[in-house]
C-alpha positions in Angstrom: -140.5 -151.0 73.8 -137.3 -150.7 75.6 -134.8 -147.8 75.7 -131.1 -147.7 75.3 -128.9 -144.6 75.4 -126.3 -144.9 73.4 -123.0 -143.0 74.2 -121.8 -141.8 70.6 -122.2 -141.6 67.0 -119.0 -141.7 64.9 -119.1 -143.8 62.3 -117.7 -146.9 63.9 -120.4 -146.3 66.4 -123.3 -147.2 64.4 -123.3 -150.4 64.2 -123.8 -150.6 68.0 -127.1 -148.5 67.0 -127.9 -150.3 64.4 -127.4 -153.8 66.8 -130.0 -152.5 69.1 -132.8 -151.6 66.8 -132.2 -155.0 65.5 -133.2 -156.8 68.6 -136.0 -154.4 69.3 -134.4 -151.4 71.2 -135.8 -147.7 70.6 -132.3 -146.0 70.4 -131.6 -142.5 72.2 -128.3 -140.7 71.2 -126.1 -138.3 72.9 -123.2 -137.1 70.8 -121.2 -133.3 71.3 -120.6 -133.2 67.9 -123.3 -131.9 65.2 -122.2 -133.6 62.4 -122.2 -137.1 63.9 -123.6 -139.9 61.4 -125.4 -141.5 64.3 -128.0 -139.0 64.9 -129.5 -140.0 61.4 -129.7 -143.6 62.8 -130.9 -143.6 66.2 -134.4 -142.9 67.2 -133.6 -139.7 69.2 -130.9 -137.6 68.9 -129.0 -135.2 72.0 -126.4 -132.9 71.5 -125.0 -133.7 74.8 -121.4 -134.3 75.9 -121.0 -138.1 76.7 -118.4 -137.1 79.3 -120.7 -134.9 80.9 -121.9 -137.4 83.6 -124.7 -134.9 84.8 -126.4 -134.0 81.7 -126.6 -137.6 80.1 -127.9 -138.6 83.3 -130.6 -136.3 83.1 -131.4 -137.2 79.5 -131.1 -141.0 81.3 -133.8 -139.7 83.5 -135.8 -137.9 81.3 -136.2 -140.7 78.8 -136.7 -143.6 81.3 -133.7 -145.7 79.6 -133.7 -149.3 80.5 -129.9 -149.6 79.7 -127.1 -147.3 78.4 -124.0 -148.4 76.1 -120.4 -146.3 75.7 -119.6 -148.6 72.9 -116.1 -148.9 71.8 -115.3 -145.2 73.7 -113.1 -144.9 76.5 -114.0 -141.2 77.7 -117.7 -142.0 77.6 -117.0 -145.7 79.4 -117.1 -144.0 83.2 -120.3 -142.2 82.1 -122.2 -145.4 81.1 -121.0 -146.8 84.4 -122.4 -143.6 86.6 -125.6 -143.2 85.3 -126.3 -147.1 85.6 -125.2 -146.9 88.7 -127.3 -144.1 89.6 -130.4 -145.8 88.1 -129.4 -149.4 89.1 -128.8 -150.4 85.7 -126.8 -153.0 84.4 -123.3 -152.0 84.5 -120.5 -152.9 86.4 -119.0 -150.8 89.4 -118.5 -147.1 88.7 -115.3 -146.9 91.1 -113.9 -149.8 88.7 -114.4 -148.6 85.5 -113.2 -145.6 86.4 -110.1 -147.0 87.0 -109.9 -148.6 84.1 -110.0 -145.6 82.2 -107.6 -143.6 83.6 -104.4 -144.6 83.0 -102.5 -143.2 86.5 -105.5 -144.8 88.6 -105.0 -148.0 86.4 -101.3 -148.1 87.2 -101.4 -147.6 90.9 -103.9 -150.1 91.1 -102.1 -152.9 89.3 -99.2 -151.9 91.4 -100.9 -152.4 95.2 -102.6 -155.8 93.9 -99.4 -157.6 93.0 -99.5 -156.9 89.0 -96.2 -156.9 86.5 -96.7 -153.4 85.6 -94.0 -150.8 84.6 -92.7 -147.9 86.9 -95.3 -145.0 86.5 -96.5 -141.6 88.4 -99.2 -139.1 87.2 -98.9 -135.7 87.1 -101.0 -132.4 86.6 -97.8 -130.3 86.4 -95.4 -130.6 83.5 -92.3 -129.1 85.7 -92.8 -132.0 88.2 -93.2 -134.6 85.6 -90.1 -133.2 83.7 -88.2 -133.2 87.4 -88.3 -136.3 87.9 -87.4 -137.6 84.2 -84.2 -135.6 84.7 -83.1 -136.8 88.2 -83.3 -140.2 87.1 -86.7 -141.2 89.4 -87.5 -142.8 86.0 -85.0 -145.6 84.2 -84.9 -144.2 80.6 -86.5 -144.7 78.1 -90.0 -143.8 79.2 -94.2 -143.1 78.1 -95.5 -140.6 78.5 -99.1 -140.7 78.0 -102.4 -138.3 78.7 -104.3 -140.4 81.4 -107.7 -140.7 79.6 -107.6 -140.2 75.8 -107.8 -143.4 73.6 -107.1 -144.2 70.2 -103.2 -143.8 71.2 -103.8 -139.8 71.0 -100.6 -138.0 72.8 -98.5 -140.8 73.6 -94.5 -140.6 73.1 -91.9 -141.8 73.7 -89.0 -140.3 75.6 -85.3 -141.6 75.0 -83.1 -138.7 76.2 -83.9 -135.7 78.9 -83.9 -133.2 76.0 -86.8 -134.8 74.4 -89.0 -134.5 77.8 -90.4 -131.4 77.8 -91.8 -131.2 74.0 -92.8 -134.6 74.9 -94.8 -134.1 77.9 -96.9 -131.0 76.5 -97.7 -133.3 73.6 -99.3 -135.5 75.5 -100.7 -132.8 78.0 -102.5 -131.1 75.0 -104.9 -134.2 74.5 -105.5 -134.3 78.2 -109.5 -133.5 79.3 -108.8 -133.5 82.9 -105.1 -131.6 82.3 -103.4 -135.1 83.3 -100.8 -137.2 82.4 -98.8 -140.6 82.8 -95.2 -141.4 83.1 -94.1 -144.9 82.6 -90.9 -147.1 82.1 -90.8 -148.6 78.5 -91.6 -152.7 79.1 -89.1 -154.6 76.3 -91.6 -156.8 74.8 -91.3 -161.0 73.3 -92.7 -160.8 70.3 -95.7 -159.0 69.2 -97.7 -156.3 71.8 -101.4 -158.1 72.3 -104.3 -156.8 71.1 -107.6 -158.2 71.1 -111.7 -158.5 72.5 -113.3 -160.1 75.5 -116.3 -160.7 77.5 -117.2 -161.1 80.9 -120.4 -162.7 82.5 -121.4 -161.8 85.7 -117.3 -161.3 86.2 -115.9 -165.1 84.4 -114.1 -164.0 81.5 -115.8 -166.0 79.3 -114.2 -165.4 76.1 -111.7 -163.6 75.0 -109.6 -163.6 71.3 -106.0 -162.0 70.9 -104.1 -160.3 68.5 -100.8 -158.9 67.2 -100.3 -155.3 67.2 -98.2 -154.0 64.3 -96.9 -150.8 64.3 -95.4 -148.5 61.5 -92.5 -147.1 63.0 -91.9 -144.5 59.6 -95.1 -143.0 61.1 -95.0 -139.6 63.1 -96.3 -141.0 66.2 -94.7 -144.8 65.5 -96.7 -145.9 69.1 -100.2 -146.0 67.1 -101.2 -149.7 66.2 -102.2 -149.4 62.3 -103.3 -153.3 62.6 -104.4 -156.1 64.7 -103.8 -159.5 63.3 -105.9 -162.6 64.5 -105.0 -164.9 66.1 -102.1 -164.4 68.4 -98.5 -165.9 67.5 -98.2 -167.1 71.2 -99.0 -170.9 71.6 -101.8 -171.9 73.8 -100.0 -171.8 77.4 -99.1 -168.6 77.5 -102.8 -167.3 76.3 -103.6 -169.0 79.3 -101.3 -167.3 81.5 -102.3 -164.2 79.8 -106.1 -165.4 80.4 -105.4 -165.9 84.0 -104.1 -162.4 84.7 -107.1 -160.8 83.2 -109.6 -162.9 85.2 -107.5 -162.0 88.3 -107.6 -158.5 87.2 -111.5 -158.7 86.6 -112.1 -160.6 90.4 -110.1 -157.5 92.3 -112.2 -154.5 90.6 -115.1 -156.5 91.0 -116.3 -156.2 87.3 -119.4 -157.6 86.0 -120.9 -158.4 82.2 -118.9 -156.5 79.9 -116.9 -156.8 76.8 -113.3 -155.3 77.0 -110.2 -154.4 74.4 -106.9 -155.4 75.6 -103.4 -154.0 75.2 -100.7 -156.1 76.9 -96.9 -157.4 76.6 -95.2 -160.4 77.6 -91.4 -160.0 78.3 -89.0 -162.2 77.9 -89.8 -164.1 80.9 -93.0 -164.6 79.8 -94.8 -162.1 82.6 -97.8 -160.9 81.7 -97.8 -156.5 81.6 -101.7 -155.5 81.1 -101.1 -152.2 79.9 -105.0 -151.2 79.1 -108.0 -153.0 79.9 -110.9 -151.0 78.5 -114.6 -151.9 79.6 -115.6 -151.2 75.8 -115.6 -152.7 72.5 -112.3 -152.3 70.2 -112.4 -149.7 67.4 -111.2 -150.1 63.8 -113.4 -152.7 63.6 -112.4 -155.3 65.6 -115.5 -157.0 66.9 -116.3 -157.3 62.9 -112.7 -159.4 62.7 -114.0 -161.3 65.5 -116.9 -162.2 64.2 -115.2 -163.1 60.5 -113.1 -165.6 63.0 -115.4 -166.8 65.6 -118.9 -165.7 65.0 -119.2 -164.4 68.1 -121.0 -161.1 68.2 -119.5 -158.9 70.6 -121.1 -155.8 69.3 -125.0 -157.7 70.4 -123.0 -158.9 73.7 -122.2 -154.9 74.3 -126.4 -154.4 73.6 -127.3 -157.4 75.8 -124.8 -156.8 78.8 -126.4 -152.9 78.5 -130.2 -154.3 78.8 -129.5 -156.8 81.3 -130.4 -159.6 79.2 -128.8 -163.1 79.2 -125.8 -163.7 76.7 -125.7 -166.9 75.2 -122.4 -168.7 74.5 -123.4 -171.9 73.8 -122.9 -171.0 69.9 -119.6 -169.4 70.5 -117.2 -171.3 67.9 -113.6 -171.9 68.1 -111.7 -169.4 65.9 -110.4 -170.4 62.1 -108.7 -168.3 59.4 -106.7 -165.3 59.5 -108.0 -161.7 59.7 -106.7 -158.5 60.3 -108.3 -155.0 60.4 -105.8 -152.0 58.8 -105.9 -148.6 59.4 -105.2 -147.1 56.1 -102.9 -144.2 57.0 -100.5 -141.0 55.6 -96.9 -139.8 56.7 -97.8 -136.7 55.3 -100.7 -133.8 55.7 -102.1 -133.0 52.6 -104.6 -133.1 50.1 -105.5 -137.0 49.2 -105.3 -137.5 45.1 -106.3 -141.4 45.9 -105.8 -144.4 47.9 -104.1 -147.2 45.6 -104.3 -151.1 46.1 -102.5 -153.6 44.4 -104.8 -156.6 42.8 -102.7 -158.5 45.5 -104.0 -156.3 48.5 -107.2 -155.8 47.1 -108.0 -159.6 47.2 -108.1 -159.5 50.7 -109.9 -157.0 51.3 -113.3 -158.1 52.9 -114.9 -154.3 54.4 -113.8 -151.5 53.5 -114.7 -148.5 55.5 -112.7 -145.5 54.3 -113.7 -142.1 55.1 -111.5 -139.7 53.1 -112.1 -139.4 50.4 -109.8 -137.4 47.2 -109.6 -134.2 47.2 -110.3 -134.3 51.0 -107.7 -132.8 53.5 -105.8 -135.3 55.7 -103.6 -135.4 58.4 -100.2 -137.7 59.4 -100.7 -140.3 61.4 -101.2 -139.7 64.8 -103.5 -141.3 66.3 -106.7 -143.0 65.5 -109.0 -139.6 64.8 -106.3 -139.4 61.5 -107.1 -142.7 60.1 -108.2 -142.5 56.4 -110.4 -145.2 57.7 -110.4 -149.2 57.9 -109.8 -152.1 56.2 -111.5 -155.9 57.6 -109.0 -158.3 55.5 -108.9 -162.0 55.3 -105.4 -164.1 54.4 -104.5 -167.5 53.3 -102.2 -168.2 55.9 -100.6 -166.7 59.2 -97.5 -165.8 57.2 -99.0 -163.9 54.7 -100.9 -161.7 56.9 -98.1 -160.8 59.5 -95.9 -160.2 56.4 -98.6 -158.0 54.7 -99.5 -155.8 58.0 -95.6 -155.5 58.9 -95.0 -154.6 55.0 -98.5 -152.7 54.3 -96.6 -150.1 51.6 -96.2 -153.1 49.3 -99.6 -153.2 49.2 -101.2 -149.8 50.2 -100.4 -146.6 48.9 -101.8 -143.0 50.2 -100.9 -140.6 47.5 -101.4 -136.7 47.8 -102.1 -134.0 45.4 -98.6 -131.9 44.4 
């Protein structure tokens, strides 16, 4: 039997687990944290740091894996690329993955190869980074972002020179490698673009975008609490958009892999690839995918791991409407319950909360103080962007007095 590593075990991560034991796969685990669900899934369990390149190698090693997987992680992404470089696995290049993980590196790169991307420097030192915000090197406002969290943890937005400072040790704090980003604001058209892709052998083969919604009563108003499928764009500027990610994917080289996005047009209609992750989406969104197209990008992420061959001759063209929703809180607090109205719960298709009441929860922040998901299906294109734009109709997080 083959062996895949797997590089995490949240909850969301399971079903990447669960994929691979499905198509025959004995399923090795590294996870820091004890209490991960996944351990009680896979077939062998580490308590190993999956951005500790050295020591999940050497489990790599130990185990003889025939593939490993950072599914729908960032900070473990790199790792999954060193260790199958190391062991000439499947994978794409290390160098470019890298890349597309760190925000700074992602920047400068997009920069020297003839991109749209907003103005943008990294920094290690707060006092430099805080410098040149008040000197005017930047055009306010700016983003300030830690280089290599994900989930949206630590960004911020600066609109004055007085906000700077608290503003740039925010986002320092979720640094791992003590980094962070400083970038113009883009003005976007429209909805920012979310969405899933997949590359074979470096052809973007297909690729399905969304509409980010945003709730701007939240603390940190720059977390997406929804993608909504598909994209309000017409088919052109997809294309554009398609085109720009391909050329993206032909300069770093990359090879089978799935990918989330996170992009804006302007008003111009220039494409502004803000992220391109070599990983799966979280909150769910291969599941929405799959609801829409019946492409499995969760067996892709397996396949492209193992070196097996993907077949799209059953990809579909997508129909309906779908969304997922992070059910979220303005406050911290003590949850009483969640509360849907028969209207919201109608659409409802999966619903993967984690809090639970009487559990303690945290404002929205980022995408570690979710309550947990929602996969939801609509009627029509207008009732979905209204619901996700107008989710307190709907959804209510109430907290114990």
């Amino acid at each position: 039997m083959k062996k895949i590593l797997l590089l995490g075990g949240s909850a969301q991560q399971i079903v990447a687990i669960e994929t691979a034991k499905r198509l025959g796969y004995h399923t090795i685990l590294c996870d820091f944290l004890p209490d991960n669900p996944g351990q009680y899934e896979a077939d062998k369990f580490y308590l190993v740091s999956t951005t500790d390149k050295d020591a999940v190698l050497k489990v790599a090693l130990d185990e003889k894996v025939d593939g490993i997987l950072a599914y729908a992680s960032d900070p473990a992404a790199p790792t999954a690329a060193y260790v199958a470089e190391k062991m000439e696995l499947s994978g794409s290049p290390y160098e470019s993955v890298d890349i597309l993980c760190n925000k700074d590196k992602f920047r400068s790169f997009l920069s020297q190869n003839g991109f749209c991307t907003p103005k943008a420097r990294g920094y290690t030192s707060i006092a430099d980074a805080l410098l040149d915000i008040q000197s005017g090197f930047f055009k306010l406002p700016v983003i300030v972002k830690p280089v290599d969290s994900s989930g949206s943890k630590g960004v911020g937005r600066v609109d004055c020179t007085e906000e700077a400072s608290a503003k740039l040790n925010y986002a320092m704090s979720f640094s791992r490698g003590h980094r962070i980003i400083v970038e113009e604001y883009v003005e976007k058209l429209g909805y920012q673009i979310a969405g899933d892709g997949l590359s074979i052998d470096g052809k973007l083969v297909f690729r399905y975008f969304a509409n980010d919604h945003f709730n701007s009563k939240c603390v940190n108003p720059f977390v997406p609490i929804s993608a909504s499928f598909p994209y309000e764009q017409p088919k052109k500027v997809q294309e554009k958009i398609h085109n720009e990610i391909q050329r993206l994917l032909t300069a770093l080289n990359m090879k089978t892999s799935t990918y989330n996005f996170d992009m804006r047009i302007d008003k111009d209609y220039n494409v502004y690839l803000m992220e391109v992750a070599p990983r799966d989406g979280g909150n769910y969104i291969p599941d929405v995918i799959k609801y829409a197209t019946g492409v499995d990008l969760v067996e892709c992420s397996v396949k492209a791991a193992m070196g097996e061959k993907i077949d799209t001759s059953s990809f579909g063209e997508p129909e309906g409407f779908y969304s997922y929703f992070a059910v979220h809180s303005l406050k911290d607090g003590i949850l009483d319950k969640v509360e849907f109205t028969e209207e919201g719960k109608k659409h409802i298709l999966e619903d993967h909360l984690v809090k639970h009441p009487g559990d303690e929860i945290k404002a929205f922040t980022g995408a570690n103080t979710t309550l947990g998901c929602l996969v939801m299906k609509f009627d029509s294109f207008e009732q979905m962007i209204h619901m996700m734009d107008n989710s307190e109709e709907w959804c209510k997080v109430i907290l114990k007095n």
